[in-house]
C-alpha positions as CSV (number, residue, x, y, z in Angstrom):
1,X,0.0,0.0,0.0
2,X,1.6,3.4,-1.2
3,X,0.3,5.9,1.2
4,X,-0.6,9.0,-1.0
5,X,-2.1,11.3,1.4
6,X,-2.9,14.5,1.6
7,X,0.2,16.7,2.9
8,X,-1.2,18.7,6.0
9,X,-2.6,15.2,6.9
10,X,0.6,13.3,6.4
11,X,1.8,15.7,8.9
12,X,-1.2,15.3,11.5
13,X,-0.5,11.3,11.7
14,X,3.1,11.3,11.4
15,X,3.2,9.4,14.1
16,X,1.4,6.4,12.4
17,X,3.7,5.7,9.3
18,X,6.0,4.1,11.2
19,X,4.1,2.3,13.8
20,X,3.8,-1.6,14.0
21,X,0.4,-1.8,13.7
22,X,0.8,0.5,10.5
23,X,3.5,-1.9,9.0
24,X,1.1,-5.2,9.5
25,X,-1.8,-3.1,8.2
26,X,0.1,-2.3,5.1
27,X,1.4,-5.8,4.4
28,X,-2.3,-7.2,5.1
29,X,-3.9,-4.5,2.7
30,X,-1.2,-5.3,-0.1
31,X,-2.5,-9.2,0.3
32,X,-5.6,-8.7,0.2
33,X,-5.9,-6.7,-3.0
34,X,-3.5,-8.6,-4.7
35,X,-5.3,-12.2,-3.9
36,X,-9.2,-10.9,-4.0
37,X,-11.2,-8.6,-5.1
38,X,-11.3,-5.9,-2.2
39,X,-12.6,-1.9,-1.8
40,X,-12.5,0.5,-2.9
41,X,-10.4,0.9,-5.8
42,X,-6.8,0.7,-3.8
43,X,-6.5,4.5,-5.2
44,X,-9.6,6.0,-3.1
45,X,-8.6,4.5,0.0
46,X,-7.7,7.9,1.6
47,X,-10.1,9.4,-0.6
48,X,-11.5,11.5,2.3
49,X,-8.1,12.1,3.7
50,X,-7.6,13.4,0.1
51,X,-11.0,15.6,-0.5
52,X,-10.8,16.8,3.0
53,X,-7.4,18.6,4.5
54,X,-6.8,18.9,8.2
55,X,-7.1,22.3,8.2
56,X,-10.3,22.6,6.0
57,X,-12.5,20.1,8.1
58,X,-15.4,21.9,9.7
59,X,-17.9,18.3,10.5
60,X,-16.7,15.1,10.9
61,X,-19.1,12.4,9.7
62,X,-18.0,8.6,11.1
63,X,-18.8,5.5,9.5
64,X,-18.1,1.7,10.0
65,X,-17.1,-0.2,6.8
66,X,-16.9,0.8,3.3
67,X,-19.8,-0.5,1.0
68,X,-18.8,-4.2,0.2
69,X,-21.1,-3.9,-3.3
70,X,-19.3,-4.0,-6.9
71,X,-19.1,-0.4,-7.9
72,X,-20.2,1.2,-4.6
73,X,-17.4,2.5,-2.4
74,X,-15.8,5.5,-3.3
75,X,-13.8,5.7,0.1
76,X,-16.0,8.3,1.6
77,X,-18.5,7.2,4.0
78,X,-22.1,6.6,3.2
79,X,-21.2,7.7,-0.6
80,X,-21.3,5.9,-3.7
81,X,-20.3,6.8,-7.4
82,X,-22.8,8.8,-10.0
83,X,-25.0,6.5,-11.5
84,X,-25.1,3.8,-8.4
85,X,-28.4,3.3,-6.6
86,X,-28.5,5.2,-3.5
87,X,-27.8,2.1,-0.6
88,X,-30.9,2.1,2.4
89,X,-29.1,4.3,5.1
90,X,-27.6,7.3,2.2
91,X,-31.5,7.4,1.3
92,X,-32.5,7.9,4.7
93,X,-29.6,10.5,5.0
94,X,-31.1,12.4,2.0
95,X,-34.8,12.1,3.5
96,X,-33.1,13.9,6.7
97,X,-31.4,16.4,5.0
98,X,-34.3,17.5,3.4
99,X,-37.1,17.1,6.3
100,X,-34.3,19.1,8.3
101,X,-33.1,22.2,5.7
102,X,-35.7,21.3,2.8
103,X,-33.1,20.5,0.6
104,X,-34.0,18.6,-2.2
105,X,-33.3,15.0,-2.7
106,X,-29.8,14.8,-4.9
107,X,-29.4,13.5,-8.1
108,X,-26.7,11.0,-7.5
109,X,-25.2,9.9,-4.1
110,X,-21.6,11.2,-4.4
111,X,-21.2,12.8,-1.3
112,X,-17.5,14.4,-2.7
113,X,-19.5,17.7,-2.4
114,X,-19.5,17.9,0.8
115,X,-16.1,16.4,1.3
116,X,-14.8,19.5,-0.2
117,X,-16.8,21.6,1.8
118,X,-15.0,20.1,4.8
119,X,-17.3,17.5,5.6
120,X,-14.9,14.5,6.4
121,X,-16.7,11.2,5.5
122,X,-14.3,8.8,7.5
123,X,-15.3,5.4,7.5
124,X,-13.6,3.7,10.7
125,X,-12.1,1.0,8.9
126,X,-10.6,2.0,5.0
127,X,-10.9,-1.2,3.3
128,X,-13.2,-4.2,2.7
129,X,-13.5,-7.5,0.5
130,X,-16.6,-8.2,-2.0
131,X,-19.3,-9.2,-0.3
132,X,-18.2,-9.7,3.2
133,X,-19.2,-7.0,5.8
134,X,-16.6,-6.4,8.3
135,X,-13.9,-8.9,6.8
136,X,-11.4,-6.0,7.5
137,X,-11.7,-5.0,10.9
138,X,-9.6,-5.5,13.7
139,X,-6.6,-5.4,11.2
140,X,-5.2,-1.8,12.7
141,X,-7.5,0.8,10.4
142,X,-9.7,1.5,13.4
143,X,-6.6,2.5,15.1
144,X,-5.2,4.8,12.3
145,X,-8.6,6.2,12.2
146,X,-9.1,6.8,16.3
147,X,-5.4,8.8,15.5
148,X,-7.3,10.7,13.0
149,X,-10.4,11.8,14.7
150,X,-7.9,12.8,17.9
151,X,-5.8,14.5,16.0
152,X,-8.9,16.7,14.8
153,X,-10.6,16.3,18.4
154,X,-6.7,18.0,20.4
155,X,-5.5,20.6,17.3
156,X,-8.5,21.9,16.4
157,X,-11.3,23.8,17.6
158,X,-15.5,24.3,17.5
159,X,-15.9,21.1,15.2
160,X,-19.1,19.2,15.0
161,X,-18.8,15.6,14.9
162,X,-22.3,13.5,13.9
163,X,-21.6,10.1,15.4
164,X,-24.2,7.8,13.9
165,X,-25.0,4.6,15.9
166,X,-23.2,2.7,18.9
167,X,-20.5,1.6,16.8
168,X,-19.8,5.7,15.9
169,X,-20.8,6.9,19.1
170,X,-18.2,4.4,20.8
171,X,-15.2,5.9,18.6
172,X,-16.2,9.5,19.7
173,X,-16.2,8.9,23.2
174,X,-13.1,10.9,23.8
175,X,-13.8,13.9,22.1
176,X,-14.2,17.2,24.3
177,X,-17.7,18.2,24.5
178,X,-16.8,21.5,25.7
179,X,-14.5,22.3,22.5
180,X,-16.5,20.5,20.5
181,X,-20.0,20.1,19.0
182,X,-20.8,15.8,18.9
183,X,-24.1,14.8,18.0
184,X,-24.9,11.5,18.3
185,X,-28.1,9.4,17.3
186,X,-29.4,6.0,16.3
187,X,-27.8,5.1,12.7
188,X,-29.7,5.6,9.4
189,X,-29.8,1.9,8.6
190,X,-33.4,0.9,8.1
191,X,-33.3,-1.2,11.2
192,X,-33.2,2.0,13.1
193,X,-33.6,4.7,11.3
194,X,-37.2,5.3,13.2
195,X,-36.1,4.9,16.9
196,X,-34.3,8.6,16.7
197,X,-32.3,8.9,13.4
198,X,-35.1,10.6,11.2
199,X,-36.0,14.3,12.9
200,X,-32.3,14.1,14.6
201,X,-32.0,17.9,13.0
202,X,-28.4,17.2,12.7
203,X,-27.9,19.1,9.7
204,X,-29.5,22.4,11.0
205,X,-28.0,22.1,14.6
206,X,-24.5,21.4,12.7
207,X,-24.9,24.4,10.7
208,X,-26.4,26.5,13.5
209,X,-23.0,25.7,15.3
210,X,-20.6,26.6,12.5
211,X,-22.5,30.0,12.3
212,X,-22.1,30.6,15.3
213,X,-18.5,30.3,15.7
214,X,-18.0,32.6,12.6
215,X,-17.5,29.7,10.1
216,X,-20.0,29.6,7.0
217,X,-22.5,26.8,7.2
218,X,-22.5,23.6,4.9
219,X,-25.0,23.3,1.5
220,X,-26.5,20.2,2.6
């Protein structure tokens, strides 16, 4: 795995590079793509590192796996490519976003708009094969990616995190409520979406907090 990552993030994690954990993630990701068919496309792996620079994030969005569908993960969470059907839970985002700000339903469910408004989309694990939920965790990316979201939760200030379900609401236990703005709900899945996702209002209250700290709100 050739880490091509954004500068100002290679900085924030320099740390990581040359862990051990880093070094047996590395050689496990280089397997894997090279004996099965894994994703996303080994290129969009950092993707939201990429889209997203330390210094530009304003929300932090956390997900779980990337989609394990042909064609689906783009290696931002919850998005998929132009042209792919929107999965369940990026639907019931959409519904959200536009019961919450009344903005319409999108076209297509490529959520690299928001990325570069400074929406990170960062799934807690970076990598997974066809058709297997979760066959890549507990392989080192949920550590890289705790470093990530404390790197953002110590260095920087008046972010909102939206922590989505127990798994998300687990990996933002840390974070500094009093610097910070986490808001936290039941996760958009269809198996939960009604016990407290849909009429969360975290789109307005996220963009209500950026206001108020002098920062320009997101187009949902």
């Amino acid at each position: 795995m050739d880490v091509k990552i954004e500068p100002s993030w290679k900085q924030a994690l320099s740390r990581e590079w040359e862990a051990d954990y880093f070094a047996a993630l590395t050689q496990f990701v280089r397997t894997e793509y090279r004996t099965r068919k894994v994703f996303p496309p080994g290129k969009q792996i950092f993707a939201a590192f990429n889209t997203t620079p330390f210094s530009a994030v304003r929300v932090v969005i956390l997900g779980q796996d990337p989609y394990h569908g042909p064609g689906q993960a783009n290696g931002l969470c919850f998005s998929v490519n132009e042209g792919v059907p929107f999965p369940p839970s990026l639907l019931n985002i959409f519904k959200e976003v536009h019961d919450d700000t009344g903005a319409p339903i999108p076209a297509n469910g490529d959520l690299s708009r928001w990325a570069r408004q400074g929406v990170l989309l960062l799934n807690a694990t970076l990598t997974v094969a066809a058709h297997q939920a979760g066959s890549h965790q507990g392989h080192g990316w949920e550590q890289f990616t705790d470093a990530a979201v404390r790197a953002l939760a110590e260095q920087r200030e008046h972010l909102v995190f939206i922590l989505w379900g127990s798994y998300a609401i687990r990996k933002g236990a840390f974070i500094d409520r009093s610097r910070h703005l986490v808001l936290a709900s039941p996760h958009p899945s269809p198996l939960s979406a009604h016990r407290g996702f849909f009429g969360n209002h975290h789109f307005s209250q996220a963009n209500a907090y950026l206001q108020q700290h002098g920062l320009p709100p997101i187009v949902w």
